[in-house]
N, C-alpha and C positions, 0 to 999 in steps of 0.2 A: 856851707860856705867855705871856697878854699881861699887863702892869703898866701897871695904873690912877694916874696919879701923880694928885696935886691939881689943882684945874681952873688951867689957866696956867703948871704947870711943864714939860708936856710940853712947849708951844709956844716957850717961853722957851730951851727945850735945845735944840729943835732951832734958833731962828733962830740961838743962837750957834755952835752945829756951821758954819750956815751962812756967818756972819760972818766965821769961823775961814779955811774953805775958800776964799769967795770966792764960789763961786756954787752952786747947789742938783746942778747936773750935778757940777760937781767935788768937791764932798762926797759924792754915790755912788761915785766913781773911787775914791775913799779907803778909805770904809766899805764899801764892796760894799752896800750898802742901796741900792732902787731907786731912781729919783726920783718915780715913781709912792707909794712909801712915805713918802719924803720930805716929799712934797705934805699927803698924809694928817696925816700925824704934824703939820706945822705949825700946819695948822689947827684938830688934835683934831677929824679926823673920823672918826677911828679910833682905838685902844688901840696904843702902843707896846708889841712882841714883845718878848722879854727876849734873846734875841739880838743885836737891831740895837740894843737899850737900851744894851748893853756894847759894841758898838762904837761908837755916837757917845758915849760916857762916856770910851773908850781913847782917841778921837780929841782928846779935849778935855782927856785926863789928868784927869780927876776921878772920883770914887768914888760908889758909890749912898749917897744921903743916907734913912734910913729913916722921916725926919718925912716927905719928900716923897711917899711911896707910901700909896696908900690900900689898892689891895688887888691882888691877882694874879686871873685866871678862866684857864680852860682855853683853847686855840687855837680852840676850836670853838663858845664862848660867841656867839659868834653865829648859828652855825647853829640852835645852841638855841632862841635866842630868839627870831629870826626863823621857827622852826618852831610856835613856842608863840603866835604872832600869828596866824599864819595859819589853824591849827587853831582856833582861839577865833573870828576872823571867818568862817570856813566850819561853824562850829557855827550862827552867830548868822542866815547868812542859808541857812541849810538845806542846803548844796551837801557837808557833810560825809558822807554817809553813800555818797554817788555818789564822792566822791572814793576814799573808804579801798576801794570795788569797782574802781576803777580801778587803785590801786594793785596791788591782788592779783591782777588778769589780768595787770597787768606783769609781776610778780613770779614769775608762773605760766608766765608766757611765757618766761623766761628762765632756769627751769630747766628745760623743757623743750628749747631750746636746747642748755645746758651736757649735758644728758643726750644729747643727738643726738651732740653731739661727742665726748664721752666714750665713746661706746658704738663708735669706730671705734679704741680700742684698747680690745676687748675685756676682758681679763688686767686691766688695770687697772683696769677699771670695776666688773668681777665683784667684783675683791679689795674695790677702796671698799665698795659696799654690801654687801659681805658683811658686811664691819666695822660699819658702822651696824646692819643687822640685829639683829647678835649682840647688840646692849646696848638694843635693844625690849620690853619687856614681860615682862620676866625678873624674877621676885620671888621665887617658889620654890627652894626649898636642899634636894638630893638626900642622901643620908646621906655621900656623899662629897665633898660641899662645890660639886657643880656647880648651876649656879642653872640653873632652867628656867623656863618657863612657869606653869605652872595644875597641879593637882592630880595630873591624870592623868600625864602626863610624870614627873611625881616617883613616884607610882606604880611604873611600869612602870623608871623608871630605876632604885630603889631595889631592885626583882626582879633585874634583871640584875647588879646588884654584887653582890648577894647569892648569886647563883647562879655569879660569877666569867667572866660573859659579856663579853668586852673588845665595845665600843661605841663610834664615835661620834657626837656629840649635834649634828645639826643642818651637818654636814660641809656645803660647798659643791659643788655637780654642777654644771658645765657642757655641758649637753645641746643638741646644734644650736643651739647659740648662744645658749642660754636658761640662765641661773641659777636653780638648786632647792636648797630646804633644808629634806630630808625630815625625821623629827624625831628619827631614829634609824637607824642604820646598823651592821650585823653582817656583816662580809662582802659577799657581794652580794645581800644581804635588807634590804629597806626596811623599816621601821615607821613608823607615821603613827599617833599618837594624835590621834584626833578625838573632842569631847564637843560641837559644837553639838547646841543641843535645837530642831528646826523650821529643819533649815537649806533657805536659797534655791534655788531651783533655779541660778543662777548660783554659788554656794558647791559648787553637787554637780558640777556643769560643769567647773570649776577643778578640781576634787580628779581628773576622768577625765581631764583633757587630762594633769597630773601621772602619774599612773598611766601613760597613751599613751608621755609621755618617759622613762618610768624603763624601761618593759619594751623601747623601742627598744634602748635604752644594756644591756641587757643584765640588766637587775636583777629580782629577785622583790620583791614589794608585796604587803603583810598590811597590814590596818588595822584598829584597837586600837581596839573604840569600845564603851562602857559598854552594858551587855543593853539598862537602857532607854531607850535611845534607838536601837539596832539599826533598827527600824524605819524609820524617816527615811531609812537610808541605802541603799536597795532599787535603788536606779539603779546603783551602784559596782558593777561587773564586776570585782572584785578579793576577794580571800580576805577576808572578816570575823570576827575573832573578837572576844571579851571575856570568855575563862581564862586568866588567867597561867600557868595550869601548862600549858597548851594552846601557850602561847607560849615557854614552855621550850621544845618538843619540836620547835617549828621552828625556833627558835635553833643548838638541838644542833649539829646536822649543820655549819653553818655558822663556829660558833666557833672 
């Protein structure tokens, strides 16, 4: 917190701090306040902290006077301000829009970094994103109070309580080193509800490399995609259906 006093009182306080001590070095001895701050403070080229305010006030025995204060800002009022200059002058001579790209390659660079590091302890990196994951795009509420995705997922989730099928929803797999979070899990039966309509060939790509690690790891893969959009998904080398009573019967066995 810095305190704004009236123009003149700051300097007046401190030259008598000064007066007091003797010299501007041995008033920091006293106060722990630098002499770098010191200097500042004399001149009022800066906002006395409210820290160093109650130690040159203890040094001098005297009390905060509240006519003397004009007003209190944050420790960072100047960052502020001097951030709100600069943005205003790189608006005015054009250089803002190159700036705010610049910043975002920094920015970008440097969680990429944190991610390179992080990912050499594995376990813990897994668990973070896992965590973040889970609180993505979750709006839907299954009849058992679990929030899911999109329509489909509440669907199929809301079959399975009903049918007494234990499940879980989006569980974390660590597969060769790779993190997966199928959207359903019964055992070692995977379910993947997909309802892209006209998905990319790189969307259908990802879904097989997926499929690839789960049947390494030892698991069956079914994918749960609405009749009309069946079509689309002709590339997937894996079980497709879209009957829930069809999806009991592979359940079963499993539960």
């Amino acid at each position: 917190m810095r305190i704004v006093l009236k123009k003149g009182k700051q300097r007046q306080l401190i030259l008598d701090a000064i007066k007091k001590a003797g010299s501007e070095r041995k008033l920091s001895k006293i106060t722990g306040v630098s002499t770098g701050a010191i200097y500042r403070y004399k001149f009022e080229h800066t906002y006395i902290s409210e820290d160093n305010l109650k130690r040159v006030l203890r040094y001098l025995r005297k009390n905060y006077c509240k006519d003397d204060i004009k007003t209190s800002l944050d420790d960072n009022w100047g960052q502020k301000k001097g951030g709100a200059i600069l943005i205003e002058k790189k608006r005015k001579d054009g250089t803002l829009p190159l700036t705010i790209e610049k910043l975002k390659r920094a920015s970008s660079e440097r969680m990429k970094n944190w991610h390179k590091i992080m990912k050499k302890d594995l376990l813990e990196y897994h668990i973070m994103q896992y965590e973040r994951f889970k609180k993505i795009g979750k709006r839907t509420i299954d009849c058992k109070g679990v929030k899911v995705r999109n329509w489909l997922e509440k669907q199929i989730a809301d079959f399975l309580h009903y049918n007494g099928i234990n499940f879980d929803y989006e569980p974390c797999l660590i597969i060769g080193k790779k993190a997966y979070f199928p959207d359903f899990k019964v055992g070692k039966l995977l379910i993947e509800a997909t309802c892209w309509s006209h998905p990319t060939k790189t969307k259908l790509d990802y879904l097989e490399t997926k499929v690839s690690a789960y049947k390494r790891a030892g698991y069956e893969v079914v994918f749960f995609i609405p009749e009309t959009h069946r079509k689309f998904y002709k590339q997937i080398e894996s079980t497709v259906i879209s009957d829930l009573h069809y999806l009991r019967r592979l359940v079963a066995p499993v539960a």
